[in-house]
C-alpha positions in Angstrom: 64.3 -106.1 94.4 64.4 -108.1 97.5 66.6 -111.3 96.0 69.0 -108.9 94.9 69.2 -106.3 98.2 70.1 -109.5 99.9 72.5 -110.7 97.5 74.2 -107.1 97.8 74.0 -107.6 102.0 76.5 -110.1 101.2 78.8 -107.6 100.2 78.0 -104.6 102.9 77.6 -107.3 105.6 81.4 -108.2 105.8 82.4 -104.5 105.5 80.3 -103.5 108.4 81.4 -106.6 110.5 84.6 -105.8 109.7 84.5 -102.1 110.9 82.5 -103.0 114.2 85.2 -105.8 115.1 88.2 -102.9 115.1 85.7 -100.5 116.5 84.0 -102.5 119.1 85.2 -105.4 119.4 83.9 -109.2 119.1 80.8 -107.7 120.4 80.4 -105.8 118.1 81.0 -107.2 115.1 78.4 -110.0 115.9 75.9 -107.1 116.6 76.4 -106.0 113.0 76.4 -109.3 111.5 72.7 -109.6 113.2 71.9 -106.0 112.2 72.7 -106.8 108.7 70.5 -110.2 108.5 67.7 -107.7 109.8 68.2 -105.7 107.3 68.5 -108.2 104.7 65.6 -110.4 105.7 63.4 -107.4 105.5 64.4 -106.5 101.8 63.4 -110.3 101.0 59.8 -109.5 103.0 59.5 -106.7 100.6 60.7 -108.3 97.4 57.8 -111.2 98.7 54.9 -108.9 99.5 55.2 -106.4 96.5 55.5 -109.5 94.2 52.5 -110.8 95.0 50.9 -107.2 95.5 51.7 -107.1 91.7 49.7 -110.1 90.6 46.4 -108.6 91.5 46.8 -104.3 90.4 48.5 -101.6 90.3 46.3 -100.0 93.5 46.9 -102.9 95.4 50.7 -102.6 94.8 50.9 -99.0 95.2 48.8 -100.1 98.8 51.4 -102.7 99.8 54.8 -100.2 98.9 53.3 -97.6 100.9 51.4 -99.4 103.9 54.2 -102.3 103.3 56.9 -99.2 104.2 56.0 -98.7 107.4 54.9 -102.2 108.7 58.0 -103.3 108.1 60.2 -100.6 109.8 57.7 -101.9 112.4 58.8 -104.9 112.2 62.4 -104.1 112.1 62.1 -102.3 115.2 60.1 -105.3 117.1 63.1 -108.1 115.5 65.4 -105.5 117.3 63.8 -105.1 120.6 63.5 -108.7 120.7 66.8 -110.3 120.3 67.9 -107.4 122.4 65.5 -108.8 124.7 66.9 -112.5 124.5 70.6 -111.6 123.8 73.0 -109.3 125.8 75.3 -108.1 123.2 76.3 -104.3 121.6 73.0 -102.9 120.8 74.9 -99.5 119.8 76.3 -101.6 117.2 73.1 -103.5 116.0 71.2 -100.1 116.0 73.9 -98.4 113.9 74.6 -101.9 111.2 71.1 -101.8 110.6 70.5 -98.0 109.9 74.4 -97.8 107.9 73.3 -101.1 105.9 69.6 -100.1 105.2 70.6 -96.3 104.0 73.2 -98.5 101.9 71.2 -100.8 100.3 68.5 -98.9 99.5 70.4 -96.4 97.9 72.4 -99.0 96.2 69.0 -100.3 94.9 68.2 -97.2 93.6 71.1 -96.9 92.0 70.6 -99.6 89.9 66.8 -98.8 89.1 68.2 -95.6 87.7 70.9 -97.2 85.3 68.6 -99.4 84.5 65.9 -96.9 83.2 68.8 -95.0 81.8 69.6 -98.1 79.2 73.0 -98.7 80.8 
């Protein structure tokens, strides 16, 4: 999952970038392109800790999906706050590229996980 979120980032990032550049300028755009790596680098934490969740049991994966969930929307929130912190940019922009591309990519993951179980 996490290897191919971020592959897919590649796709949404440019699109995003590309909206927040006519939207909001220079700023902006740079704020998405940061918002997306977020978003990315947290798909490839998942991907990591569910992997090896999996090698031990089922419980223990189940444990690091759901616990896994929220530490990481944690963590997206602290990566946030902290280049905010260090960077004066368009945190408007950041906020909303992370939110568009995480709804994205999720659902675009789930999209796939569906065809897949369908045989397609």
């Amino acid at each position: 999952m996490g290897r191919a979120t971020a592959r897919r980032a590649l796709l949404v990032g440019p699109v995003l970038v590309a909206v927040f550049w006519l939207t909001r300028g220079g700023d902006g755009a740079a704020a998405a392109a940061i918002g997306v790596a977020i978003v990315a680098g947290n798909f490839l934490l998942s991907g990591a800790v569910l992997s090896l969740a999996a090698r031990h049991s089922l419980a223990v994966y189940h444990a690091a999906a759901v616990v896994g969930f929220f530490v990481r929307l944690g963590l997206i929130m602290l990566v946030m706050l902290g280049v905010a912190w260090i960077w004066e940019f368009d945190r408007l922009a950041m906020a909303i590229a992370v939110v568009a591309s995480y709804l994205v990519l999720l659902t675009w993951e789930a999209v796939v996980m569906v065809r897949r179980g369908e045989g397609r």
